[in-house]
SELUMLO-686319 format. One record per residue: residue number from 1; residue in one letter; x, y, z of N, C-alpha, C in turn. Coordinates in nm, 3 decimals. Example, Ala and Ser with C-alpha at 12.3 -4.5 7.8 and 13.67 -1.06 7.14 Angstrom:
! SELUMLO-686319
{pt 1 'A' {1.319 -0.569 0.780} {1.230 -0.450 0.780} {1.320 -0.330 0.780}}
{pt 2 'S' {1.285 -0.225 0.708} {1.367 -0.106 0.714} {1.290 0.003 0.787}}
This chain:
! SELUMLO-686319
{pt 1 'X' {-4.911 7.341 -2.967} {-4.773 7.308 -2.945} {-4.762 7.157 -2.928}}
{pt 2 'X' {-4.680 7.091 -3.020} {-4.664 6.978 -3.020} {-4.562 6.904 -2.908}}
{pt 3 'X' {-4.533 6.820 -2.830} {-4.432 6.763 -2.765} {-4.380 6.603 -2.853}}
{pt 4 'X' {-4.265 6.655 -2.906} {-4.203 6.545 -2.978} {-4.062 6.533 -2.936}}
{pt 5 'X' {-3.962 6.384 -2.985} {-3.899 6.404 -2.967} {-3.786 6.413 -3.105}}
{pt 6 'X' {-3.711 6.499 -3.097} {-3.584 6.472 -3.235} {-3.525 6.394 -3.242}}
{pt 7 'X' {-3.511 6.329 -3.326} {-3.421 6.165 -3.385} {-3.326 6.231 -3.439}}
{pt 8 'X' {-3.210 6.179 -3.378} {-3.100 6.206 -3.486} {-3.035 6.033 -3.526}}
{pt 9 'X' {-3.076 6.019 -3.672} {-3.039 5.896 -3.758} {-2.945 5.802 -3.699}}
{pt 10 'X' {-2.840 5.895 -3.684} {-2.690 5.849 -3.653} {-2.680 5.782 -3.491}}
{pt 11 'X' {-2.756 5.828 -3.425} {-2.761 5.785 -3.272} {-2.901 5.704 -3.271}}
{pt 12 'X' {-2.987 5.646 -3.369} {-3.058 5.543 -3.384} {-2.991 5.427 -3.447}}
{pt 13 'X' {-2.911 5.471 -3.514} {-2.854 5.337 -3.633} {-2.756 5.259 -3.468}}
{pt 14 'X' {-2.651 5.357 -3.383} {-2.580 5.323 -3.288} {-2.674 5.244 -3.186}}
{pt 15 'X' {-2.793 5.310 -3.154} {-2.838 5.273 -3.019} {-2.906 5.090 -3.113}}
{pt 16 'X' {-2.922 5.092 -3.220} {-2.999 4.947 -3.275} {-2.863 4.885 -3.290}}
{pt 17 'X' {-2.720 4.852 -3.337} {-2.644 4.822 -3.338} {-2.607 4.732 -3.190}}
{pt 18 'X' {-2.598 4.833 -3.072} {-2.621 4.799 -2.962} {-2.672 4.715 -2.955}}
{pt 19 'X' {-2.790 4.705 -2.950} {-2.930 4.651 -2.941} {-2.893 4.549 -2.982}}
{pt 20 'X' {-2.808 4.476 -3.099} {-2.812 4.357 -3.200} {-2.725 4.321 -3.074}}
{pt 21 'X' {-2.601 4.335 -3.057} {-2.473 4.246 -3.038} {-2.540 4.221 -2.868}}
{pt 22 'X' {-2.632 4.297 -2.784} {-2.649 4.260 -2.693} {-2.802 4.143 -2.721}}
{pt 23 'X' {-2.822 4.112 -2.821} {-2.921 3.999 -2.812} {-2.818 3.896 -2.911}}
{pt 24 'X' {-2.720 3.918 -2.915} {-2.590 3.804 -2.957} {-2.543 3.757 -2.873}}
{pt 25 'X' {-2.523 3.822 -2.780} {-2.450 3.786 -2.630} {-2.538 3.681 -2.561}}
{pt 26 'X' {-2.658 3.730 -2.587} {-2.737 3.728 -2.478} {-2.813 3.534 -2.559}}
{pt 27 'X' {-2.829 3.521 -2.675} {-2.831 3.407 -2.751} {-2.718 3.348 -2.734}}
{pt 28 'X' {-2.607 3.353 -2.717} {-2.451 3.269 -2.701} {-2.466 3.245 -2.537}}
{pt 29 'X' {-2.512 3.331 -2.439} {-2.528 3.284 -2.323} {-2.600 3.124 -2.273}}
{pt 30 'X' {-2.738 3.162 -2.356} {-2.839 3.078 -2.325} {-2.780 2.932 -2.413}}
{pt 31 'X' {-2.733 2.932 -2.516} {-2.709 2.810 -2.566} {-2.561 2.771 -2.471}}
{pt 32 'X' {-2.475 2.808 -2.410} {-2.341 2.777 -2.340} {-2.422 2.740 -2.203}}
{pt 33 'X' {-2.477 2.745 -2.157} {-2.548 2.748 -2.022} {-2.594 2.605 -1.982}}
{pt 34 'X' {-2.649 2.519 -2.049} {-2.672 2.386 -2.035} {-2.538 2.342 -2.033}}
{pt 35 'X' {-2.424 2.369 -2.123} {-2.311 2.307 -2.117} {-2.240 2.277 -1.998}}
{pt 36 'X' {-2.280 2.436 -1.950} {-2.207 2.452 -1.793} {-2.233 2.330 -1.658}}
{pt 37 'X' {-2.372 2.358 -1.691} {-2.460 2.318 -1.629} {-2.465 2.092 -1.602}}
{pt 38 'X' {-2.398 2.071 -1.732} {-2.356 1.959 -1.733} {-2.156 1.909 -1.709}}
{pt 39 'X' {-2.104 2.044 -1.668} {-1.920 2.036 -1.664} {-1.962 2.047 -1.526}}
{pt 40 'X' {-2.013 2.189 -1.491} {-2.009 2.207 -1.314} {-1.972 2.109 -1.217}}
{pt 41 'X' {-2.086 1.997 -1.211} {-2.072 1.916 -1.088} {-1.983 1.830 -1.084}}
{pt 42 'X' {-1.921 1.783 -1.212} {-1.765 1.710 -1.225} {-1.685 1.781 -1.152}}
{pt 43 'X' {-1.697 1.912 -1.173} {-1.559 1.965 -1.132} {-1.570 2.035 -1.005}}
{pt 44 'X' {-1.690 2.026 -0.963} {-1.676 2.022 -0.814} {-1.635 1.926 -0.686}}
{pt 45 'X' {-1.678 1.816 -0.742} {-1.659 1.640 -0.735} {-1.523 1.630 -0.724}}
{pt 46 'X' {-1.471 1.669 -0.848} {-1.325 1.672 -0.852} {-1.207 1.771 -0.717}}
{pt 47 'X' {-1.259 1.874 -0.710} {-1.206 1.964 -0.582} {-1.226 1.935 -0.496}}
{pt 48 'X' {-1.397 1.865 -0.488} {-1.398 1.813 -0.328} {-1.292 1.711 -0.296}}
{pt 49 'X' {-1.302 1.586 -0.384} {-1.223 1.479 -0.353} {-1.059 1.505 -0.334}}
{pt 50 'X' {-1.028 1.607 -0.439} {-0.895 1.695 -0.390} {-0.880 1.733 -0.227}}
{pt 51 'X' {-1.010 1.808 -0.170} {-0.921 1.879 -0.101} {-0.991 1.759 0.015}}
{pt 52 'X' {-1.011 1.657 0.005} {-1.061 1.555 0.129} {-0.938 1.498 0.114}}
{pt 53 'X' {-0.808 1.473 0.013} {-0.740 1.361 0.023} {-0.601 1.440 0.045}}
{pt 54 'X' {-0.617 1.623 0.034} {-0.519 1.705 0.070} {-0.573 1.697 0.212}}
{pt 55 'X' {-0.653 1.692 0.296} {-0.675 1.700 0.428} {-0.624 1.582 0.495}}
{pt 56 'X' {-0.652 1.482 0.444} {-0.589 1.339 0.475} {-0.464 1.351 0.487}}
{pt 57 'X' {-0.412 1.341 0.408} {-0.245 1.372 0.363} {-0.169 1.469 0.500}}
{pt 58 'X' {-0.279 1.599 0.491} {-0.205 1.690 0.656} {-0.250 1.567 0.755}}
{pt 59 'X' {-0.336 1.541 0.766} {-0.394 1.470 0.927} {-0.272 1.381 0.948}}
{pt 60 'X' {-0.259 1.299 0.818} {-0.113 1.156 0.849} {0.007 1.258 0.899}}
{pt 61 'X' {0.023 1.363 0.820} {0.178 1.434 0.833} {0.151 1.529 0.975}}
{pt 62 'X' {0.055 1.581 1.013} {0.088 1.618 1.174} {0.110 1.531 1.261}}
{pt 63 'X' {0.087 1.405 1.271} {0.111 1.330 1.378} {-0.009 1.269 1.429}}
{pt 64 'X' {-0.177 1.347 1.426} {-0.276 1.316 1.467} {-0.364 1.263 1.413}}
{pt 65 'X' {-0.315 1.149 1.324} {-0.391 1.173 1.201} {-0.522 1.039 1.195}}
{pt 66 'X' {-0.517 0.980 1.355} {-0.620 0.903 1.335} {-0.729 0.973 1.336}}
{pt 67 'X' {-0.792 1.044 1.384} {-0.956 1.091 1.434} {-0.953 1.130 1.286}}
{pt 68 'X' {-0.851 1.301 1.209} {-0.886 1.341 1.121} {-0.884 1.215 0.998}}
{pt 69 'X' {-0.799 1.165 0.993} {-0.840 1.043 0.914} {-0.942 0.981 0.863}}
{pt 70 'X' {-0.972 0.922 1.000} {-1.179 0.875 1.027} {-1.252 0.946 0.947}}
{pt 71 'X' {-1.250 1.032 1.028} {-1.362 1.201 0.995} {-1.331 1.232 0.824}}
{pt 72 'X' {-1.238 1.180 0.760} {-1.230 1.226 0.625} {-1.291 1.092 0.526}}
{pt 73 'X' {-1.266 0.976 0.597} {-1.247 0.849 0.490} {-1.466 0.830 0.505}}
{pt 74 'X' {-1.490 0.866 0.683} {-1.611 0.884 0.725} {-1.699 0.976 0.592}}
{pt 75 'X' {-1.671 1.101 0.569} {-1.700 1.185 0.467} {-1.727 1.131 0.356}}
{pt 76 'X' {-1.585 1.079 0.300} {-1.614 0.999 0.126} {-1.698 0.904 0.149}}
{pt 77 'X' {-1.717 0.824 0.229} {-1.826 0.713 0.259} {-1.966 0.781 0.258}}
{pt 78 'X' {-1.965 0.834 0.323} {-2.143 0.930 0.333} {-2.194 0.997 0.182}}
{pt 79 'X' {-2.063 1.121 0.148} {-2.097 1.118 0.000} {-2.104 1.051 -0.107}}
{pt 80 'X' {-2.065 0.931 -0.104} {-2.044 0.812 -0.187} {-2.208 0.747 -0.176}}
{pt 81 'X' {-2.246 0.736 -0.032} {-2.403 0.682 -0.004} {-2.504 0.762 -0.043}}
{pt 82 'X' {-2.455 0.869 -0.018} {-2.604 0.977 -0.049} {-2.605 1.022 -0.244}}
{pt 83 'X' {-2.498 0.982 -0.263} {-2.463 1.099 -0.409} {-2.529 0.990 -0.525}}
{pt 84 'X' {-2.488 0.780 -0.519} {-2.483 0.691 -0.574} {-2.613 0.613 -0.529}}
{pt 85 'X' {-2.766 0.629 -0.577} {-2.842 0.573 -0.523} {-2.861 0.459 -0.594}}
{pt 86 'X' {-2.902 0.288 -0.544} {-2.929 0.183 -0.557} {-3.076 0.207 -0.679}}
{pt 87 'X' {-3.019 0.073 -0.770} {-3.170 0.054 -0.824} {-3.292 0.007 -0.789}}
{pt 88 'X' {-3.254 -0.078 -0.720} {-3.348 -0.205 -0.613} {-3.410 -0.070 -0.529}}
{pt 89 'X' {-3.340 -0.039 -0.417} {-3.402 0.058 -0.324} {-3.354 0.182 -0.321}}
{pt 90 'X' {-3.406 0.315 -0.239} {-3.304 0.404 -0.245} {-3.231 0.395 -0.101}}
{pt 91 'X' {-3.058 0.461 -0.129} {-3.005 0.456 0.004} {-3.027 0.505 0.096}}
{pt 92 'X' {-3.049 0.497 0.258} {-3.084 0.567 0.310} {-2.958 0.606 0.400}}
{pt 93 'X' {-2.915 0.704 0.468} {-2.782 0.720 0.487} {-2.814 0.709 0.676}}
{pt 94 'X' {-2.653 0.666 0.698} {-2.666 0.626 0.811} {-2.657 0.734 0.945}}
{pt 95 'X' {-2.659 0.703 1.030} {-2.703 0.779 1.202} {-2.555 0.842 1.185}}
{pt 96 'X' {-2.408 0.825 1.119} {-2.282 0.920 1.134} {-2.306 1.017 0.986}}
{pt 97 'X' {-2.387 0.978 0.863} {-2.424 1.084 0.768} {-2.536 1.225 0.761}}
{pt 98 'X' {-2.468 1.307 0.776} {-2.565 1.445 0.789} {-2.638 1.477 0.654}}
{pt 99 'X' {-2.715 1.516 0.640} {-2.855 1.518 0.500} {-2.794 1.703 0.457}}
């Protein structure tokens, strides 16, 4: 007694079909992926600095807006030191910048 299994043609031709468009996908992934990989940090850059200068903007319009002020303009300064390193030396960030 043999143990085999039955092929039916029609559900091989489907299951390899499959098979193609998911190594299409899967080739369109890998080549889009560096792309990303070079847009990403712009556009995080970009939101941060958004929402540091939307925080600013509340701190002036509640009334309290020296400390939060500080604490925000403090921020862009630190990421500005740590993000932009010198050719001569590297920056080292100061005793109010957290690593």
């Amino acid at each position: 007694m043999s143990y085999g299994y039955s092929t039916d043609p029609e559900v091989d031709r489907s299951t390899n079909r499959v098979m193609a468009w998911g190594v299409v996908l899967l080739a369109l992934m890998v080549l889009v992926f560096p792309l990303y990989l070079k847009v990403e940090p712009s556009n995080r850059e970009e939101s941060r600095d958004e929402n540091l200068d939307s925080l600013a903007t509340e701190g002036r319009r509640s009334g309290s807006s020296t400390a939060r002020h500080v604490t925000v303009m403090q921020a862009r300064a630190c990421r500005r030191l740590l993000s932009t390193p010198s050719s001569s030396s590297p920056r080292r960030p100061t005793s109010r910048c957290s690593t």
